[in-house]
Structures are given as structure tokens and as C-alpha cells.
C-alpha positions as CSV (number, residue, x, y, z in Angstrom):
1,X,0.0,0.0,0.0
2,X,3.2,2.4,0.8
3,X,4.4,1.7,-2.8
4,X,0.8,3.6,-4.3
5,X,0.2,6.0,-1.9
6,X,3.3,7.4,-2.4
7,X,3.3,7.4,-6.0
8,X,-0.8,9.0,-5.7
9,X,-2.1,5.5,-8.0
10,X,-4.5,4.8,-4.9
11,X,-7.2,6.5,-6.4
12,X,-6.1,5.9,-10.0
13,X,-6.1,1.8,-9.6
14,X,-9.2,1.9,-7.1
15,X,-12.5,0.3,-8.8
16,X,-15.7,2.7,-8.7
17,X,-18.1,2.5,-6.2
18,X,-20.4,-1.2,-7.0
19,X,-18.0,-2.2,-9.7
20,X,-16.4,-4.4,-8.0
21,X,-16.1,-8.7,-8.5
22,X,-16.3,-10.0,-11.8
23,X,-15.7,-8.3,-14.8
24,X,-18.5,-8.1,-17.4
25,X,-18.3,-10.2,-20.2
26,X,-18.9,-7.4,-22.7
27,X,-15.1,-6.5,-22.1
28,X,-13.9,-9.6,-23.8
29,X,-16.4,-9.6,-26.6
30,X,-15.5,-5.9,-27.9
31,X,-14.5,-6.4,-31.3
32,X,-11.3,-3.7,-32.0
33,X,-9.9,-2.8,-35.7
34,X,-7.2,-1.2,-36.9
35,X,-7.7,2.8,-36.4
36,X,-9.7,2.5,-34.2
37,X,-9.8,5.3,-31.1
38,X,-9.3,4.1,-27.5
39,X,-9.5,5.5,-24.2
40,X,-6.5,3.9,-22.1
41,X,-8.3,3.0,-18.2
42,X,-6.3,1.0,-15.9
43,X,-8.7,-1.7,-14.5
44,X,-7.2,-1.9,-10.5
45,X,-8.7,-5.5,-10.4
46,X,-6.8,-6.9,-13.2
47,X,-2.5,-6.7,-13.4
48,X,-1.5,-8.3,-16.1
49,X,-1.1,-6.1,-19.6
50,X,-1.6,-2.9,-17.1
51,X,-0.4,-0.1,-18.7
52,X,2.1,2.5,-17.2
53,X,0.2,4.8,-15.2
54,X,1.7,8.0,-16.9
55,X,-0.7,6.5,-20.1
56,X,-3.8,6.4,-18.0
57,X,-6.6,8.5,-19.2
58,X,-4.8,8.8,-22.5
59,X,-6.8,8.3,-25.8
60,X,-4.7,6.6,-28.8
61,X,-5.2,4.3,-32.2
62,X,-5.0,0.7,-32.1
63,X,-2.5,-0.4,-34.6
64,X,-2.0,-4.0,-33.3
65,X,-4.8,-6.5,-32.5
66,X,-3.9,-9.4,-30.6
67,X,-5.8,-12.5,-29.0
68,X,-5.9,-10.9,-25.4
69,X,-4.4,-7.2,-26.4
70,X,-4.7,-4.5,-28.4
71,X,-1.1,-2.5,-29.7
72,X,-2.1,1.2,-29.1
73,X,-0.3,4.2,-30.1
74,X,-0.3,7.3,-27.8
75,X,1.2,10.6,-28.5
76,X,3.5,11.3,-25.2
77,X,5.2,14.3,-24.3
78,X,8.9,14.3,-23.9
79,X,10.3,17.9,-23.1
80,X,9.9,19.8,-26.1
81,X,8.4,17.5,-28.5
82,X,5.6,14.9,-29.3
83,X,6.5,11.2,-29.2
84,X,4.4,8.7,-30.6
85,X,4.8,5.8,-27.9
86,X,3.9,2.4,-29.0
87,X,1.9,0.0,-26.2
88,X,0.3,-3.1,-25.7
89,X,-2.4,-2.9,-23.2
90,X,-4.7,-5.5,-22.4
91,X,-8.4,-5.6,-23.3
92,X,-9.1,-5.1,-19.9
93,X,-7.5,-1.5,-19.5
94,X,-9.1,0.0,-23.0
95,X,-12.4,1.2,-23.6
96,X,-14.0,2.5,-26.9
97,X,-13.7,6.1,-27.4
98,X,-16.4,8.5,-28.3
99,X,-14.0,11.2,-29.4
100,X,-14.9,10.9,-33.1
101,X,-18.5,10.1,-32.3
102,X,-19.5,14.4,-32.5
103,X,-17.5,14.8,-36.2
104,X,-19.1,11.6,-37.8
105,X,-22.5,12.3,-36.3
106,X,-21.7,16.0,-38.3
107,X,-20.5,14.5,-41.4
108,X,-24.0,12.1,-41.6
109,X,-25.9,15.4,-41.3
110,X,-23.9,17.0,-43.8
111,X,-24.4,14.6,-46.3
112,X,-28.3,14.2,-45.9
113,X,-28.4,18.0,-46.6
114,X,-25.9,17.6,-49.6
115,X,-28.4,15.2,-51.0
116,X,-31.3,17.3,-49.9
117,X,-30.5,20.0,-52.3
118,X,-29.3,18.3,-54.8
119,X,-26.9,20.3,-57.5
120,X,-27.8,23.6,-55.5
121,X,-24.1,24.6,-53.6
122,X,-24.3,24.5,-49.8
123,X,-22.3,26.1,-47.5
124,X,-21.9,23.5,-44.6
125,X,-18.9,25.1,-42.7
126,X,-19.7,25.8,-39.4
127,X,-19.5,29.5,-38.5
128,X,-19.1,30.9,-35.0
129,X,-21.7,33.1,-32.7
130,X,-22.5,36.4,-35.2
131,X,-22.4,39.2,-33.2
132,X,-26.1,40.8,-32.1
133,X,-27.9,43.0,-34.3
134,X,-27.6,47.2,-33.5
135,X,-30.8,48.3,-31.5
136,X,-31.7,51.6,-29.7
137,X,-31.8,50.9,-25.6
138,X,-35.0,53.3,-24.1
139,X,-33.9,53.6,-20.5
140,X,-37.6,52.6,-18.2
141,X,-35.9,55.7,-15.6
142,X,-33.9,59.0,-16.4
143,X,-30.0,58.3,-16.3
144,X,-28.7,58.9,-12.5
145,X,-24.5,60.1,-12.8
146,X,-23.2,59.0,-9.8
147,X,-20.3,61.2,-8.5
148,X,-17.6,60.4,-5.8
149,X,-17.4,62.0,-2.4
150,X,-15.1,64.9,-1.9
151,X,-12.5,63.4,0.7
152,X,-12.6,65.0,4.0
153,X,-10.1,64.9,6.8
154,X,-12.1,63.7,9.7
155,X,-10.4,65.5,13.1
């Protein structure tokens, strides 16, 4: 116990609250494919295939699919430059990401208007908050100026 509190991986390696005992199924039956994006979680309850706990949290490609494992690749900074840091992790410790799941949900939408209008030209770039339109502002009460107090030595 010394060894992790020491290192702060006591929370980190700690299962959540009624997720404890046997691990579901589901975990082993995940089908993974080249390119695909995962989340890197330690699972506390299993120690083989754990990754490092500076990868935790991480999100990279898999690039390698084995029986029990999955090769990810995780971009890792190293003082002044980007490495890209080639693991294997078990299945245990990587969950699906939904990182993508916001841009492909986009590009479905942009292609049902695309065939929506047919040869007509869309613009489907997405464009930040316009700023508000002019208007006159009729004050409900005349304007009050509010002046400071001359300062006055008190003695």
C-alpha cells in the first residue's frame, strides 16, 4: 500500500463504487480494428497487460490487434516534442472512445443536406456566434451620474 500512496495511483487503480467482483463479459467480446480510437483506463482488479500509469486516461489508435491485447499508439510528451509511444495494453484496461462520435455524427448530417438540395451549392462550414444585431436601448428611468465624495479629513 506504501508503494501507491506514495506514487498518488490509490485512487487511480481503485475500482468505482459497486463495480467491483467479476468483470463483465462485454469487455472480452468488444470487437477492436485497426484505427480505431481508445480510451487507455487501468482496471485496479486486473495486473496483467496494465499499462504505465503516466498512459492512464490517454486516448490513442489501435495499430496492433492481438488474441488478449490491443497495440495502441499514444502521443506522449517528452520535453519539447511529441512522441508517438507504441503500447500493448490488455483488453481489460481500453475502452471505446467517443472522441470521433461528434465529427461523424456531423458528417452524416452534412451529407443528408448535400443530397437534400441536390446540385444547388451549400455552405456546410460551421461559423461561429454572429455578433447581435444594432438596437436603440430606451432607459424605463432618467439616467442617474453618480459622482464620488469629496474626501474630507475627519479631526
Amino acid at each position: 500500500m506504501e508503494a501507491l500512496t506514495s506514487r498518488r495511483q490509490c485512487l487511480t487503480l481503485t475500482r468505482d463504487f459497486r463495480k467491483h467482483g467479476v468483470i463483465p463479459l462485454s469487455t472480452y467480446m468488444r470487437c477492436y480494428k485497426y484505427g480505431d480510437y481508445v480510451d487507455i483506463v487501468a482496471n485496479g482488479a486486473i495486473h496483467k497487460g496494465m499499462p504505465f500509469k503516466g498512459y492512464h486516461g490517454r486516448t490513442g489508435v489501435v495499430f496492433d490487434v492481438t488474441k488478449t491485447a490491443v497495440g495502441v499508439e499514444v502521443n506522449k510528451q517528452v520535453r519539447n516534442r511529441i512522441i508517438k509511444k507504441r503500447i500493448h495494453v490488455k483488453v481489460d484496461h481500453v475502452l471505446p472512445s467517443k472522441c470521433r462520435l461528434q465529427h461523424l455524427n456531423r458528417v452524416k448530417e452534412n451529407d443528408a443536406i448535400k443530397r437534400q438540395k441536390g446540385a444547388e451549392k451549400v455552405c456546410l462550414k460551421r461559423i461561429p456566434a454572429q455578433p447581435r444585431p444594432a438596437h436603440f436601448v430606451a432607459p424605463a428611468k432618467p439616467v442617474k451620474t453618480v459622482y464620488v465624495l469629496p474626501y474630507e479629513i475627519l479631526a
